[in-house]
Residue frames as qw, qx, qy, qz and C-alpha x, y, z in Angstrom:
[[0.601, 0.428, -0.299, 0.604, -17.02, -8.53, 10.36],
 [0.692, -0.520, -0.290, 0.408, -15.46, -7.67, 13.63],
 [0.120, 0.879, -0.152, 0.436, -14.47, -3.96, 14.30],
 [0.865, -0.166, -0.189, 0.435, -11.12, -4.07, 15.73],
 [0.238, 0.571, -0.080, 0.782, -10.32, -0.14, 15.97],
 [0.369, -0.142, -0.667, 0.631, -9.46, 0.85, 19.12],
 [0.263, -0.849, -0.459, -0.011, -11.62, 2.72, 21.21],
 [0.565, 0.440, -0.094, 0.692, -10.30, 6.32, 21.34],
 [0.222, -0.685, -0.460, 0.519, -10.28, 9.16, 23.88],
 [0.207, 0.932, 0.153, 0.256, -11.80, 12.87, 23.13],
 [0.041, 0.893, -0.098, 0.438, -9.75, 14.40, 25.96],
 [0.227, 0.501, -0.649, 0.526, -6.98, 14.93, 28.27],
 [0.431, -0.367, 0.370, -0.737, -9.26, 14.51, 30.99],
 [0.945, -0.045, -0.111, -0.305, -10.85, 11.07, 30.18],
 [0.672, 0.345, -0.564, 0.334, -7.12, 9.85, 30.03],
 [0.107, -0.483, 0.527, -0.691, -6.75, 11.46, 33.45],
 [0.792, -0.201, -0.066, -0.573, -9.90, 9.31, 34.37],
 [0.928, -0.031, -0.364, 0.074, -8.73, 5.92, 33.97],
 [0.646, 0.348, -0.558, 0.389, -5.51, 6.51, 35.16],
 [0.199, -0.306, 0.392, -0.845, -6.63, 8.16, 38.79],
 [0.848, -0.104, -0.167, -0.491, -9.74, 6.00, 38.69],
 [0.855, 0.058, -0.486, 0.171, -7.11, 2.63, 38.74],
 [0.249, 0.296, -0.579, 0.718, -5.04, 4.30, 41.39],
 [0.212, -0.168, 0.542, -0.796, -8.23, 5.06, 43.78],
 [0.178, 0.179, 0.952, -0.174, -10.15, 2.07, 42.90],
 [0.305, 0.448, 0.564, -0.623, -13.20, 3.90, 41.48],
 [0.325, 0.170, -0.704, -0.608, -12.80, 3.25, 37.63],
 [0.790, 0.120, 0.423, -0.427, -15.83, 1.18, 37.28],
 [0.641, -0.181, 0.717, 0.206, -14.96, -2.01, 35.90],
 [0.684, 0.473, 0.524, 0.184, -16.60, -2.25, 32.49],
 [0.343, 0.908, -0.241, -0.005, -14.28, 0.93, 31.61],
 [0.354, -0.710, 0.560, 0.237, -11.49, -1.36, 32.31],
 [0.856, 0.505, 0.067, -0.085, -10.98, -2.21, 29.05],
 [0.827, 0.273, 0.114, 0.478, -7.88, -2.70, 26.73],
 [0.291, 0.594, 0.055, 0.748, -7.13, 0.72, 25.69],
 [0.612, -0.764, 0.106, -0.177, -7.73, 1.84, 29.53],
 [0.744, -0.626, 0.117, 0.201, -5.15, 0.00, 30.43],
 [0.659, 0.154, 0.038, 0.736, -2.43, 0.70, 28.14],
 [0.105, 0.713, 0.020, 0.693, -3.56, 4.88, 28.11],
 [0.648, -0.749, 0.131, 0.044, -3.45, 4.34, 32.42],
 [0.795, -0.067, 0.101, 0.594, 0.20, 2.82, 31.51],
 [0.477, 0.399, -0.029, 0.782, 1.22, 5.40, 29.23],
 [0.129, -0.833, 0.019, -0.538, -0.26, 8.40, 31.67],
 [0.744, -0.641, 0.126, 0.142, 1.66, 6.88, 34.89],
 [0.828, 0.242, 0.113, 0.492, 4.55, 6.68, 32.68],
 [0.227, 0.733, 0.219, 0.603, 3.91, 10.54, 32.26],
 [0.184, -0.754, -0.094, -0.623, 2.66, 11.83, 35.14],
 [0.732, -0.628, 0.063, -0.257, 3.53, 9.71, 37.60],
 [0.676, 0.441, -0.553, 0.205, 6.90, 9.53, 38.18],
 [0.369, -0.507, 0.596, -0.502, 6.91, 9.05, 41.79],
 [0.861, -0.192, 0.441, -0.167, 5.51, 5.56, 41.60],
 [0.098, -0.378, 0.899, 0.198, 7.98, 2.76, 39.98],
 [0.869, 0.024, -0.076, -0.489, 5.34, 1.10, 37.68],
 [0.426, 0.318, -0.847, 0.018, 7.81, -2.14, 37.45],
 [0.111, 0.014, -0.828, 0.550, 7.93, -2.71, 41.33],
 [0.200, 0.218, 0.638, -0.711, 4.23, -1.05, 42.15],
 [0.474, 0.159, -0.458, -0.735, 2.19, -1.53, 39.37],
 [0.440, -0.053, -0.882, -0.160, 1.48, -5.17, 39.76],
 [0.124, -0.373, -0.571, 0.721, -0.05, -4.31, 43.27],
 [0.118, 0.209, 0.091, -0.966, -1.86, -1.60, 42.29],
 [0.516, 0.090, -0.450, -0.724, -3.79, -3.39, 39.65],
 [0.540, -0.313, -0.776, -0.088, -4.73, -6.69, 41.54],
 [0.083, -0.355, -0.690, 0.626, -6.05, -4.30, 44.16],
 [0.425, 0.242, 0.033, -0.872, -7.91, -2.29, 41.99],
 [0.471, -0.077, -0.842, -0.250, -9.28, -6.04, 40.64],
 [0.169, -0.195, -0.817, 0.515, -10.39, -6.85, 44.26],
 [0.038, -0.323, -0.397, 0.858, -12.01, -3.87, 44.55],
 [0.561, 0.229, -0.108, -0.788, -14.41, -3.87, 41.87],
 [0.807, -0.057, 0.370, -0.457, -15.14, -7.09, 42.46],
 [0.891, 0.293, -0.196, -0.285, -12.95, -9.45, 40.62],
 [0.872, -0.423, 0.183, 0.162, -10.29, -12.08, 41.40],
 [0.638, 0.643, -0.391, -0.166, -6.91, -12.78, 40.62],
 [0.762, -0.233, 0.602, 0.043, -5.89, -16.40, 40.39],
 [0.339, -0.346, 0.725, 0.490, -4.30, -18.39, 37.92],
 [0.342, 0.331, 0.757, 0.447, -7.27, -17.80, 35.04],
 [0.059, -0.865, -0.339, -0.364, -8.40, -14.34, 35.63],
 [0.292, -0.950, 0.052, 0.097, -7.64, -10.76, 36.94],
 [0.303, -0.813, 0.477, 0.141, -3.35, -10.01, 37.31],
 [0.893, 0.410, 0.065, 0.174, -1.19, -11.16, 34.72],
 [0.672, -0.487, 0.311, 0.463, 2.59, -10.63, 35.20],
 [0.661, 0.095, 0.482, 0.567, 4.18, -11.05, 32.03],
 [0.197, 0.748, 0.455, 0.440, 1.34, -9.05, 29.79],
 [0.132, -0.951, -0.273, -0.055, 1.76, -6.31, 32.30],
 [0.625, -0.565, 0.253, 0.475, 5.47, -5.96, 32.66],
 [0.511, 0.381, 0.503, 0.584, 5.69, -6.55, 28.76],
 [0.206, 0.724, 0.522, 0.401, 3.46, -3.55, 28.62],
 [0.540, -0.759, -0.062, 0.358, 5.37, -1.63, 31.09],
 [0.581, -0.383, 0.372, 0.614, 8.26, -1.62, 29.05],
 [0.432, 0.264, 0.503, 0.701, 7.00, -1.04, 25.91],
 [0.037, 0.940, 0.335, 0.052, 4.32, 1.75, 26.68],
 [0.395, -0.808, 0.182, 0.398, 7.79, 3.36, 28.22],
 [0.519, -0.149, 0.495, 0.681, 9.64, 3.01, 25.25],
 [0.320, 0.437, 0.439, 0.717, 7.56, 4.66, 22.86],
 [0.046, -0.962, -0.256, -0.082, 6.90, 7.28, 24.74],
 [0.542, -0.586, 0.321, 0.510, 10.35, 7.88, 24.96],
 [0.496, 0.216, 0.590, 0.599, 10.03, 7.74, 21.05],
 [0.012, 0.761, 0.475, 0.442, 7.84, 10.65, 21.04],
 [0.109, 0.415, -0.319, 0.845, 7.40, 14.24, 21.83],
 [0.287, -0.320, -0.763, 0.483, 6.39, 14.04, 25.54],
 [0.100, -0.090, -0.216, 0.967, 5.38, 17.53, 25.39],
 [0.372, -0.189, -0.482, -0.770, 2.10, 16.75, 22.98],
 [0.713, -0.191, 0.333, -0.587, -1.36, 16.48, 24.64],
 [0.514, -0.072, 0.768, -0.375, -2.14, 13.45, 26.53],
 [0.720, 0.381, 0.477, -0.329, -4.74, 12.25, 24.50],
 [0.479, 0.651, -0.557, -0.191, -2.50, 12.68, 21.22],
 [0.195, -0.578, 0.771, -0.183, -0.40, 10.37, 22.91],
 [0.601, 0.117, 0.655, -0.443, -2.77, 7.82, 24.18],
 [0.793, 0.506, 0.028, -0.337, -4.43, 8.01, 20.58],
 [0.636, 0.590, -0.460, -0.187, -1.55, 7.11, 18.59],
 [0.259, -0.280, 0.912, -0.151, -0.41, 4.21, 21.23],
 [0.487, 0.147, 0.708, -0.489, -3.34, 3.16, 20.38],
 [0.744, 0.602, -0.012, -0.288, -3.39, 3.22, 16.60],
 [0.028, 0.634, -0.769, -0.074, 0.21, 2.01, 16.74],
 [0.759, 0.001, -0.642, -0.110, 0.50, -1.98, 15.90],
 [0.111, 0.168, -0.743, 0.638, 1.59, -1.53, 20.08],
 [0.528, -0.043, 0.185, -0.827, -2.09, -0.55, 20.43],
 [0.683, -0.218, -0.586, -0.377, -3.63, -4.18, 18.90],
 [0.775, -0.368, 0.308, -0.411, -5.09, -6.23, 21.31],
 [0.992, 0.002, 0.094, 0.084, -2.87, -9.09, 19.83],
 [0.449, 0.839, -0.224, 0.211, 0.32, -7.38, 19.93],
 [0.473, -0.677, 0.564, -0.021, 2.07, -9.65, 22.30],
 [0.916, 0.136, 0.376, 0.031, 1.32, -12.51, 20.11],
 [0.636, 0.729, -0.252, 0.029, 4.06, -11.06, 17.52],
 [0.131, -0.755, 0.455, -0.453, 6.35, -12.09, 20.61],
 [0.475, -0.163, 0.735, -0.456, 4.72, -14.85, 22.67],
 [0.381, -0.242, -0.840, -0.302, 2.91, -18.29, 21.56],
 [0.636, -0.455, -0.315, -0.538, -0.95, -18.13, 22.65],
 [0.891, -0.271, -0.357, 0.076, 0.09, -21.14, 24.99],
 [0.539, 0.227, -0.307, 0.751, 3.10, -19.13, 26.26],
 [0.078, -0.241, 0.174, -0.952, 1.59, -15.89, 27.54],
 [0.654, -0.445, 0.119, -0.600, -1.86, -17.26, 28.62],
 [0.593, -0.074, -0.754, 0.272, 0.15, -20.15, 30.93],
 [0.625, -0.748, -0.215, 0.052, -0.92, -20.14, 34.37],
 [0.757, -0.241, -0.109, 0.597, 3.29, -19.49, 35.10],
 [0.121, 0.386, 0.002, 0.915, 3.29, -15.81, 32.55],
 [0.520, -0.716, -0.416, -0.213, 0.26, -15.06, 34.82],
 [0.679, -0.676, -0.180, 0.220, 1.84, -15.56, 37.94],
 [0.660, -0.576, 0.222, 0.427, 5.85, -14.44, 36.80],
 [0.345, 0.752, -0.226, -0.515, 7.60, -12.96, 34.23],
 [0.707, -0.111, 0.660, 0.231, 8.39, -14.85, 31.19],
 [0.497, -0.331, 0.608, 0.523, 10.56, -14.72, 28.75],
 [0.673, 0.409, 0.032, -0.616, 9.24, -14.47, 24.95],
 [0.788, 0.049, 0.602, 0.124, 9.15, -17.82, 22.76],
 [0.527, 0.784, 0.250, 0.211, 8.73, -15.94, 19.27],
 [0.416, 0.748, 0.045, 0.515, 10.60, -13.08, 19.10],
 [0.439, -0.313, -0.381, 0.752, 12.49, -10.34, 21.26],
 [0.078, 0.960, 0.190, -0.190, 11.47, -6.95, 21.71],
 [0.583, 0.236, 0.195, 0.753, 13.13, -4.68, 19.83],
 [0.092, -0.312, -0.240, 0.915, 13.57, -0.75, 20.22],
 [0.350, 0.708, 0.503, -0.353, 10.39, 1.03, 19.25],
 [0.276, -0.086, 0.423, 0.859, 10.77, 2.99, 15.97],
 [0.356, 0.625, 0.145, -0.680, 7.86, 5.53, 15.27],
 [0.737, 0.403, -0.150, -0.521, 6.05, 3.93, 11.87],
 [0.134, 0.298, -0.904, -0.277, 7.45, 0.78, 11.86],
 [0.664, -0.113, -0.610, -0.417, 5.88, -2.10, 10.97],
 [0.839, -0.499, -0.063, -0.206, 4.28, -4.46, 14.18],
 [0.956, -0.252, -0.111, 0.099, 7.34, -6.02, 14.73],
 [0.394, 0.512, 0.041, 0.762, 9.46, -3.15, 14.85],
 [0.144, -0.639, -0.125, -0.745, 7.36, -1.22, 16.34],
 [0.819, -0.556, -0.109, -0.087, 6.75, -3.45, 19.80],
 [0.811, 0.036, -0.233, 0.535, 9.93, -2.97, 21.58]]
């Protein structure tokens, strides 16, 4: 059987890691995982409001791709869609929560949230939809469902939005 629980963080500080790491290129790669990148999302969300993740986000991450040595073309590295999607929703439920609790609270419970699976666009997107060469490159639309506003304990499909 396949353990599918997210990898968690102990501390403010590890959160602080990734998210400074992606910005100056010196996360080493095999910590860019899943749950990296959504707890970098939610802590730019936080802490960084000077940068406009919509507009500078996409940038930011296919240069920190480059830079630790991987590509991004039209089957690997920079994904549009998955990262805009995840733009919006990391920003919505932290807007659903208190902003005020430690980081790593935060982080944790994106990350036990149904927002946290690793298949939690698919409640949204068809397989064939989100990994097209076009969501890659541009945003697109979902095929399944719409997002919907976040709502602390709902169910997955509730809860993504």
């Amino acid at each position: 059987m396949i353990d599918d629980s997210p990898r968690l963080f102990a501390t403010d500080a590890e959160v602080r890691r990734v998210g400074e790491g992606l910005l100056d290129r010196s996360l080493p790669r095999a910590d860019w995982t899943h749950e990296a990148h959504l707890a970098a999302c939610l802590w730019l969300h936080r802490e960084r409001c000077d940068i406009d993740l919509a507009a500078e986000l996409p940038a930011i991450i296919a240069g920190y791709n480059e830079a630790v040595g991987g590509r991004n073309s039209d089957s690997e590295g920079y994904h549009e869609t998955i990262t805009q999607a995840y733009v919006v929703l990391v920003g919505a439920f932290l807007a659903a929560h208190d902003r005020g609790q430690p980081l790593v609270e935060l982080v944790n419970a994106l990350l036990r949230s149904p927002l946290g699976h690793r298949d939690a666009l698919l409640a949204h997107y068809s397989r064939d939809r989100l990994f097209s060469v076009a969501a890659r490159k541009s945003w697109v639309e979902p095929d399944l469902a719409a997002f919907t506003p976040y709502r602390a304990g709902a169910d997955a499909n509730g809860a993504l939005g």
